[in-house]
KOLLUM-118374 format. One line per 8 residues: number of its first residue (from 1); their letters; for each residue x, y, z of N, C-alpha, C. Coordinates in Angstrom, 3 decimals, always signed. Layout:
N
NUM = A = X/Y/Z/X/Y/Z/X/Y/Z  ...
***
This chain:
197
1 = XXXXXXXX = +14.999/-12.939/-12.174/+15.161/-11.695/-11.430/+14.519/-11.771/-10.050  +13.316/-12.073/-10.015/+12.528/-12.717/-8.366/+13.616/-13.176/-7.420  +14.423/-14.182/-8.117/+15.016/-15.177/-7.092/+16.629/-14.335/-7.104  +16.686/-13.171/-7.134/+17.800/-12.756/-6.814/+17.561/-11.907/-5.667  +16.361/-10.822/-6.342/+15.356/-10.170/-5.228/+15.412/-10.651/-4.015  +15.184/-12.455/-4.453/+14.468/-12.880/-2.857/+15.744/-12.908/-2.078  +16.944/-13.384/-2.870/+17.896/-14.271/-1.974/+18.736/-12.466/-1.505  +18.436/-11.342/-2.303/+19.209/-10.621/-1.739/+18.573/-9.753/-0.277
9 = XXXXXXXX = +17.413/-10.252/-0.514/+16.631/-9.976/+1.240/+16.689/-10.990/+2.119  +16.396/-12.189/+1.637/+16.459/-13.576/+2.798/+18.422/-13.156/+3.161  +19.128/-12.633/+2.297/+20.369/-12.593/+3.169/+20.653/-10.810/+4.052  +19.404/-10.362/+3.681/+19.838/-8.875/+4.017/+19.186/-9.139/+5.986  +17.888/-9.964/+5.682/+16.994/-9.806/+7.089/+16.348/-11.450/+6.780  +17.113/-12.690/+7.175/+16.795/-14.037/+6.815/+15.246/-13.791/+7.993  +15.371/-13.142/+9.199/+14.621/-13.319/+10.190/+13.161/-12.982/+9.647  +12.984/-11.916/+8.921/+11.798/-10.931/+8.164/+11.333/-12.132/+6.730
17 = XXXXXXXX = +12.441/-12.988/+6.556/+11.845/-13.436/+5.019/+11.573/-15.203/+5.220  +12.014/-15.703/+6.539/+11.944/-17.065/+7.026/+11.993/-18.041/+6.216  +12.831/-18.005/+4.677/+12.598/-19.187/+3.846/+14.276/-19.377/+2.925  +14.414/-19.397/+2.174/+15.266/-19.788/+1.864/+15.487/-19.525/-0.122  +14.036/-20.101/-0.416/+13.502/-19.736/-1.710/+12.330/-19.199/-1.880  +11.917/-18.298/-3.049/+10.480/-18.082/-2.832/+9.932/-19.666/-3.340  +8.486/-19.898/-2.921/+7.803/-20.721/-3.040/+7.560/-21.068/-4.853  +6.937/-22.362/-4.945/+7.016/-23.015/-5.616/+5.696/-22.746/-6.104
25 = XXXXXXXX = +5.485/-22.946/-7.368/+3.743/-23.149/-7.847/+2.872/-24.564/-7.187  +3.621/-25.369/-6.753/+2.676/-26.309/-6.098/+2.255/-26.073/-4.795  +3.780/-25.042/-3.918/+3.088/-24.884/-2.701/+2.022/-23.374/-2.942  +1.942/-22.415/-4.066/+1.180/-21.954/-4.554/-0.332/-22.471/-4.578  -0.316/-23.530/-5.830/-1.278/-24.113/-5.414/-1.945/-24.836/-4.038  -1.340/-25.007/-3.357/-1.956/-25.842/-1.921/-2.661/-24.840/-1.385  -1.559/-23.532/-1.517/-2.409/-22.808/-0.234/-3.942/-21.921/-1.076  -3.859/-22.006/-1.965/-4.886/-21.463/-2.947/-6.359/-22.541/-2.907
33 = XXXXXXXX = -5.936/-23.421/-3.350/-6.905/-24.792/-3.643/-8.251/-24.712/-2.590  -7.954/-24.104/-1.238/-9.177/-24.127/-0.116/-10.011/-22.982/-0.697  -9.470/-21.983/-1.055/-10.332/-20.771/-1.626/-11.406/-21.091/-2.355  -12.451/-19.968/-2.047/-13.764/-20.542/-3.250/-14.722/-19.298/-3.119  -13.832/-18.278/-4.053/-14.040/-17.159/-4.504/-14.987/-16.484/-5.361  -16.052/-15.524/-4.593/-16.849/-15.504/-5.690/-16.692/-13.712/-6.190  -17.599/-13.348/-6.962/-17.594/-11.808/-7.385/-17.016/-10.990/-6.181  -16.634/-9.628/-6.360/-16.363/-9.001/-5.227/-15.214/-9.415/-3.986
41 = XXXXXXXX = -14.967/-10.718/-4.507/-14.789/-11.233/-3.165/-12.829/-10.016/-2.546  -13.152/-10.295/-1.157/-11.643/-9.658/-0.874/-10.811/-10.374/-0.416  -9.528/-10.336/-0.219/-8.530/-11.081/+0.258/-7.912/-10.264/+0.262  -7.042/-10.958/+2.196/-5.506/-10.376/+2.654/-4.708/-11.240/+2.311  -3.507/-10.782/+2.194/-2.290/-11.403/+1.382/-1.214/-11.147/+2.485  -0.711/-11.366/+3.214/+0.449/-11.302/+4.610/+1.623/-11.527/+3.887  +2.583/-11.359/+3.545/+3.923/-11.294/+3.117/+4.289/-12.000/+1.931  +3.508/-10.930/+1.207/+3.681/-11.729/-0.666/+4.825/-11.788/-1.117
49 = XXXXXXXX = +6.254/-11.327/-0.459/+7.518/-11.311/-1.137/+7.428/-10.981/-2.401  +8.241/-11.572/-3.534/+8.044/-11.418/-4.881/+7.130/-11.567/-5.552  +5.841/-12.284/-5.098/+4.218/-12.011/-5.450/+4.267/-13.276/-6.515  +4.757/-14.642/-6.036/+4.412/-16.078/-6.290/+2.749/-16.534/-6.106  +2.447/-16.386/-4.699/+1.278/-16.448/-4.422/+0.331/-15.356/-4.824  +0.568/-13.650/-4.924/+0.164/-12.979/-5.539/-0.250/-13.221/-7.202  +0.352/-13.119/-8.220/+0.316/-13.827/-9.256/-1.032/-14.684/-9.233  -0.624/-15.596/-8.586/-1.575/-16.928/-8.742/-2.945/-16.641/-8.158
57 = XXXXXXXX = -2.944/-15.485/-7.012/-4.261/-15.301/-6.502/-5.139/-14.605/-7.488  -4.223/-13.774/-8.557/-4.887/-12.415/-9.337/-5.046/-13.783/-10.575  -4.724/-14.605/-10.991/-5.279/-15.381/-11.999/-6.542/-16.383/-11.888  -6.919/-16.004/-10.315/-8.379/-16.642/-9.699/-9.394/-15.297/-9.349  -8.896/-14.349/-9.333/-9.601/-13.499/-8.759/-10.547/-12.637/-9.402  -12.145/-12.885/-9.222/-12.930/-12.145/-10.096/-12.411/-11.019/-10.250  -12.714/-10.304/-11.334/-12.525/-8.849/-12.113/-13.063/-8.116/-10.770  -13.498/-8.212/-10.184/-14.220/-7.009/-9.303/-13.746/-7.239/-8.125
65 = XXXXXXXX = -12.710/-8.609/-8.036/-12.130/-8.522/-6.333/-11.105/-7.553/-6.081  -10.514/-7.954/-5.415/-9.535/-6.867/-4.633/-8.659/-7.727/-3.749  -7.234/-7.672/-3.865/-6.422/-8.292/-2.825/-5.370/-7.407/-2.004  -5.826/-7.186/-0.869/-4.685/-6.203/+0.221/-3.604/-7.331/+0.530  -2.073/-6.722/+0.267/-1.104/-7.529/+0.281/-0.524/-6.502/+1.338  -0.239/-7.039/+2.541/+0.599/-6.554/+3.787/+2.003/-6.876/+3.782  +3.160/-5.991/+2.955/+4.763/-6.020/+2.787/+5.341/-5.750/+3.725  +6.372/-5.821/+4.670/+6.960/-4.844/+5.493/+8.539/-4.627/+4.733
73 = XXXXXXXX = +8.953/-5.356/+3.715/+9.926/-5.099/+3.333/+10.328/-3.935/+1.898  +11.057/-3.049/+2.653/+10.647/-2.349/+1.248/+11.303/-2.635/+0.123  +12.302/-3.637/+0.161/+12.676/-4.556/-1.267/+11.434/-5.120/-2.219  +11.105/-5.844/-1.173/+9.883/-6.529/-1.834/+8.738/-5.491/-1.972  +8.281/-4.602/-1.563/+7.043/-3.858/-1.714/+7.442/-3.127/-2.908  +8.807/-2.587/-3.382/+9.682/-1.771/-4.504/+9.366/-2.920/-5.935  +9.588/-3.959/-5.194/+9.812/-5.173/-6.371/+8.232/-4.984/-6.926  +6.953/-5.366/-6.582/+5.866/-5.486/-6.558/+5.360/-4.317/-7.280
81 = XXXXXXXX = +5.578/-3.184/-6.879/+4.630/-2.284/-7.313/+5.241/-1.854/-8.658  +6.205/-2.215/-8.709/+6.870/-2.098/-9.993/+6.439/-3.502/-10.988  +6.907/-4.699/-10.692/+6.109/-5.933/-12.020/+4.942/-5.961/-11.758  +4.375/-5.875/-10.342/+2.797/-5.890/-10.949/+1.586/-4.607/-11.069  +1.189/-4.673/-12.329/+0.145/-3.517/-12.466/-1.136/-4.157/-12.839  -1.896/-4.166/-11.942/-3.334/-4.263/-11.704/-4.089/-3.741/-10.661  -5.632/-3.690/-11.151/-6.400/-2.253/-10.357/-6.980/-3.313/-8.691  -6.796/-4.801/-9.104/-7.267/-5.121/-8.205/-6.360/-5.147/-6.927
89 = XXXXXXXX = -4.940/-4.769/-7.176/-3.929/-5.340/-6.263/-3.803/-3.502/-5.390  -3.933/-3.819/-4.315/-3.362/-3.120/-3.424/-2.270/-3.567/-2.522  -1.353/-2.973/-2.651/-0.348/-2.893/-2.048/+0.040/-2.422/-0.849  +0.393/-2.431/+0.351/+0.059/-1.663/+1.343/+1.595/-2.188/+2.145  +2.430/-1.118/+2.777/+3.717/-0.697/+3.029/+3.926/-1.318/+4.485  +2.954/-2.252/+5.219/+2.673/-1.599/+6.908/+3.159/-3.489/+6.843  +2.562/-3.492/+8.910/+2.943/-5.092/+8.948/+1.446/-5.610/+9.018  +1.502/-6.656/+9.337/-0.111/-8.146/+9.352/-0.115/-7.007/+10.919
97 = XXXXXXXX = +0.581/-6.626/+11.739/-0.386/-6.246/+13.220/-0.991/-4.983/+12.863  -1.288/-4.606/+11.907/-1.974/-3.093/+10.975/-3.217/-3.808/+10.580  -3.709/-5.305/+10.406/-4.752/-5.293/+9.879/-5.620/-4.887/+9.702  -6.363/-4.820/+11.139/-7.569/-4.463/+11.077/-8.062/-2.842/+11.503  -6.838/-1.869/+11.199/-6.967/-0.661/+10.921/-6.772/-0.095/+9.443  -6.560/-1.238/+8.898/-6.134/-1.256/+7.731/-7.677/-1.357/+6.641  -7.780/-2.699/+7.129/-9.568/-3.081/+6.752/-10.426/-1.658/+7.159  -10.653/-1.338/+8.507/-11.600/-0.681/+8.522/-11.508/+0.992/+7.518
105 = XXXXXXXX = -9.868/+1.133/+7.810/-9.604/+2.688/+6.646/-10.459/+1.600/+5.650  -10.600/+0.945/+5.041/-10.419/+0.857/+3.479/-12.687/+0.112/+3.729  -13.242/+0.413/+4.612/-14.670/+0.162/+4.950/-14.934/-1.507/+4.976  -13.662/-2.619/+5.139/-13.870/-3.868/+5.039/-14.427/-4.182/+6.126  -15.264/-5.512/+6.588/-16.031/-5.816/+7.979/-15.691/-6.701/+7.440  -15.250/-7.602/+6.440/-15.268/-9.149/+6.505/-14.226/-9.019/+5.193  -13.761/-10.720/+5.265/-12.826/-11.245/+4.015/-13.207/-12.382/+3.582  -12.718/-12.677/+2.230/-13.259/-14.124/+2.287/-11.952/-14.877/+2.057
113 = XXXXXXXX = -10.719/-14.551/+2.288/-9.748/-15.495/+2.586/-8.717/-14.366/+3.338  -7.750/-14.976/+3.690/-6.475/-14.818/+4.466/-5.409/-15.520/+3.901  -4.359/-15.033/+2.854/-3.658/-15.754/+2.922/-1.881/-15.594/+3.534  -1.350/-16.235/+4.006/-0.274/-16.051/+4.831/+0.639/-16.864/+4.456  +2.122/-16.114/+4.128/+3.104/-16.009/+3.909/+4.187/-16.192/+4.702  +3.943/-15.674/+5.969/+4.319/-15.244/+7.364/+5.075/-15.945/+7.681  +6.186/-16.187/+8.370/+7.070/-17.200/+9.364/+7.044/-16.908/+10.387  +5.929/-17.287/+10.774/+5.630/-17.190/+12.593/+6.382/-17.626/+13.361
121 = XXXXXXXX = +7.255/-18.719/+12.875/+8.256/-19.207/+13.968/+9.317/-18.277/+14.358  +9.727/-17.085/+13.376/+9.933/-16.322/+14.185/+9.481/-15.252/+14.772  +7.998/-15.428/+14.945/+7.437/-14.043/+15.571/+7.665/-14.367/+17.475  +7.343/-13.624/+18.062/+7.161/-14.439/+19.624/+5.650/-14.427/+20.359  +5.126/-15.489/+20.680/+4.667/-16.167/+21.552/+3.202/-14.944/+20.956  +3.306/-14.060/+21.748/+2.623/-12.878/+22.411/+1.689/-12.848/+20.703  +3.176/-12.246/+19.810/+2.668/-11.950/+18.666/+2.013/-12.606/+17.554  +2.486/-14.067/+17.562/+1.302/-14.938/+17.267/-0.017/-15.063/+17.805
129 = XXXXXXXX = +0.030/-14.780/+18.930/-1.541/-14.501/+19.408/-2.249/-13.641/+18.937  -1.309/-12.304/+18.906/-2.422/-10.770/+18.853/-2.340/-11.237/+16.914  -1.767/-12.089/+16.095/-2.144/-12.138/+14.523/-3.038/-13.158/+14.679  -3.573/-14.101/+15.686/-4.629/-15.228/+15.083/-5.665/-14.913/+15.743  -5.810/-14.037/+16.796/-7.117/-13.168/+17.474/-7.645/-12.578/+16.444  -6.752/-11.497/+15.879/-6.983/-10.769/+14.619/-7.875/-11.066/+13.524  -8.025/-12.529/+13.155/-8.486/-12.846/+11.825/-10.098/-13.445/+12.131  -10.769/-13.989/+13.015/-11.752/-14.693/+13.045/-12.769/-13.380/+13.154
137 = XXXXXXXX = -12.576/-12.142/+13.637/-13.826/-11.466/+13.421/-13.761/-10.619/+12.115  -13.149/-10.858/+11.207/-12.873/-10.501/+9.799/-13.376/-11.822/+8.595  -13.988/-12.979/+9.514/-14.161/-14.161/+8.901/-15.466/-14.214/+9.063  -16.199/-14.895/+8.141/-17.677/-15.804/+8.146/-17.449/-16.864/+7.931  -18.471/-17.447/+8.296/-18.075/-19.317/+7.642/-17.736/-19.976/+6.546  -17.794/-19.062/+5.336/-17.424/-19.529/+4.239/-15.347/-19.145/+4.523  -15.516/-18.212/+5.181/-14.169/-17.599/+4.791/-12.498/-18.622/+5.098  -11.769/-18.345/+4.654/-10.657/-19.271/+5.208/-9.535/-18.212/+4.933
145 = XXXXXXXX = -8.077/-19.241/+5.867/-7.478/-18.729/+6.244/-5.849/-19.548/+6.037  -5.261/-19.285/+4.878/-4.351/-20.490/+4.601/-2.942/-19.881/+5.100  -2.113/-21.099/+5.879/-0.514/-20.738/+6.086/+0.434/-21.909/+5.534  +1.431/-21.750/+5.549/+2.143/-22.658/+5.531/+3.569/-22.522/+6.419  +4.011/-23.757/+6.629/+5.336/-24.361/+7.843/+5.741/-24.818/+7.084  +7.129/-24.490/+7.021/+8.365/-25.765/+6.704/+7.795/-26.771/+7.211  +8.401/-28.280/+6.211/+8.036/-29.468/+7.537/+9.344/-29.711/+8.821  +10.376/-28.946/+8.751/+11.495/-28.924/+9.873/+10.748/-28.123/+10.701
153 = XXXXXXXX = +9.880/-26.916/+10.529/+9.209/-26.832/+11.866/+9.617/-25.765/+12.763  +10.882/-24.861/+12.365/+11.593/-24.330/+13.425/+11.130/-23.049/+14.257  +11.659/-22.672/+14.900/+11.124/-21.321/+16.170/+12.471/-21.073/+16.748  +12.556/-19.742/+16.566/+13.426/-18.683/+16.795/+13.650/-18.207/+18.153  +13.772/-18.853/+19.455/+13.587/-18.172/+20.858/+15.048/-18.438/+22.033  +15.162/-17.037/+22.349/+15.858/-16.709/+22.924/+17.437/-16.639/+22.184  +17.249/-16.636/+20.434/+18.337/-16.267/+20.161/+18.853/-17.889/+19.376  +18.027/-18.806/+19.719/+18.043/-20.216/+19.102/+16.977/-20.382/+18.645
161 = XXXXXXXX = +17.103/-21.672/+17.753/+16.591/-22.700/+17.087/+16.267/-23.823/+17.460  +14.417/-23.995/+17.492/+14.207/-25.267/+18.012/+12.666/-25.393/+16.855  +12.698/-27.122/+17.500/+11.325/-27.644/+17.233/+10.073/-26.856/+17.188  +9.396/-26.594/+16.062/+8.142/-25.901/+16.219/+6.627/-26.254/+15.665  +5.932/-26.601/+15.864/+4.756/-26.463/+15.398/+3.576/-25.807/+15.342  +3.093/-24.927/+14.270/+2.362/-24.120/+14.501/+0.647/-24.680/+14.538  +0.424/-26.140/+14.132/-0.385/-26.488/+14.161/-1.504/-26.267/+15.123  -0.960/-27.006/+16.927/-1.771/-26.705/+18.138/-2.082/-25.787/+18.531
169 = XXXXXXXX = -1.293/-24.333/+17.824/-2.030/-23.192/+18.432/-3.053/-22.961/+16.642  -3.174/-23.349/+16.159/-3.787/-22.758/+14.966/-5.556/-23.646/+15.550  -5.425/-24.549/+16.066/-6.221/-24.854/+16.540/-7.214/-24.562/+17.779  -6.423/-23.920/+18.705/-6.731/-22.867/+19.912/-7.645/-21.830/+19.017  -7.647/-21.202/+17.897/-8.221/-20.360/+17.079/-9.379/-20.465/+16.377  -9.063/-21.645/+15.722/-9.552/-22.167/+14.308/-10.862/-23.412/+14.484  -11.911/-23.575/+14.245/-12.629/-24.943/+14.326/-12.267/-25.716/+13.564  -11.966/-25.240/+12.309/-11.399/-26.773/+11.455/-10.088/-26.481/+11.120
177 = XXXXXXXX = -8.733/-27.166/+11.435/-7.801/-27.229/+10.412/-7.565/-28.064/+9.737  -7.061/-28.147/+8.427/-7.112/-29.168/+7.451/-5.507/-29.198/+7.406  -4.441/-30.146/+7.355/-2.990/-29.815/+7.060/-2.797/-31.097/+5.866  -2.111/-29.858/+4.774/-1.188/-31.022/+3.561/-0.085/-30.766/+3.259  +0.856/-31.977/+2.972/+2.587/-31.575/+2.499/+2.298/-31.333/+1.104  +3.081/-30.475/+1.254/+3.841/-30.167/-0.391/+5.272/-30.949/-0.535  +5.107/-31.633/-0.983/+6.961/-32.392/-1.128/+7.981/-31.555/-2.239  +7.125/-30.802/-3.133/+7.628/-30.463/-4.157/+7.706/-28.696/-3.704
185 = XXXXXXXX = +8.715/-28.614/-2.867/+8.695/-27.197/-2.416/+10.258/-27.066/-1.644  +10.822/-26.413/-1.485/+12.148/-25.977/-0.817/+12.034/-25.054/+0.154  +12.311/-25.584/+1.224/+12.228/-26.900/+1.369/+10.261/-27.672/+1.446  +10.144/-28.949/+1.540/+9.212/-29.365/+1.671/+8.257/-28.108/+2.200  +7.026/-28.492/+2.888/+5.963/-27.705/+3.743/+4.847/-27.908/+3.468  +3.836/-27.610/+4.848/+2.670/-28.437/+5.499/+2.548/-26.769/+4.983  +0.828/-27.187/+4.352/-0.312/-26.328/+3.961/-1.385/-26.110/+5.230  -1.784/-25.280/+5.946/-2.547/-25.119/+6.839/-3.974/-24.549/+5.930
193 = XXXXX = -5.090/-25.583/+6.265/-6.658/-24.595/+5.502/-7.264/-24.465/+7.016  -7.961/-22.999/+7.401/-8.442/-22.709/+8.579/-9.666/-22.277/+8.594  -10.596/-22.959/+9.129/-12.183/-22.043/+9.456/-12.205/-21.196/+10.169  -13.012/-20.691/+10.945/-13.316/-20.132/+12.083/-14.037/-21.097/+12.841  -14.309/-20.700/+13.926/-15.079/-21.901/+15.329/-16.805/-21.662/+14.668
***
């Protein structure tokens, strides 16, 4: 039922859902694996779609955490609040540029992960900036910040399709990035783990 969900939004708004399939439990696992979660801990969730990575975060997540999942689709936010019922999952209707009015309604000053869903390649230029400004004063040093890229790489500008890498600007941001393939994913895709400076 997920993968009908997904494919009947990746064909309703391909631009809003940037993939093709939902993700795989291995690229699940990749982007999870940097986490190192303790009591309390919180996490943002940026475009859980059918809640693959959701799922998997709430089967790590102490009893007392809490994960804010940022939907903008209301397929997928309909899908979600309906299969999943738990007290730790918040759900929240808005986009990733709501964050940090989002955090402060809800009294957050810090996270201890970020995880992202997102297909930045098609956001533009501008708006990748004002989402990776966004996250480092919501971070401490323990905290991280996981994405993932197709390994084709692509970016959406001026109405085409080209070469993209989100790597060099994740680095403009980030003091450490760590990048791993998932081969076992559709398509493939590079795991981004992010510090702060």
């Amino acid at each position: 039922m997920s993968f009908r969900t997904f494919a009947a939004e990746a064909l309703a708004d391909y631009k809003t859902t940037g993939a093709v399939a939902p993700s795989s439990r291995f690229l699940a696992r990749a982007m999870l694996e940097p986490l190192k979660l303790t009591p309390g801990s919180v996490i943002v969730e940026l475009g859980p779609g059918t809640g693959v990575m959701t799922r998997a975060l709430l089967d790590i997540l102490p009893a007392d955490g809490t994960i804010l999942a940022f939907e903008i689709s209301e397929r997928f936010y309909s899908y979600l609040k309906e299969r999943i019922s738990d007290k730790r999952l918040v759900i929240l209707r808005t986009g990733a540029e709501n964050l940090k009015k989002e955090l402060h309604k809800r009294g957050y000053n810090q996270v201890d992960a970020i995880v992202s869903s997102l297909a930045l390649g098609f956001f533009s230029d501008a708006q990748r900036r004002d989402l990776l400004e966004s996250f480092p004063p919501f971070m401490s040093e323990n905290s991280v910040y996981t994405q993932y890229q197709y390994v084709q790489g692509l970016e959406l500008k001026h109405g085409r399709f080209r070469r993209f890498s989100i790597q060099p600007l994740l680095r403009q941001y980030f003091g450490s990035v760590r990048c791993k393939t998932v081969w076992r994913n559709i398509p493939p895709a590079f795991v981004f783990a992010c510090r702060k400076k």
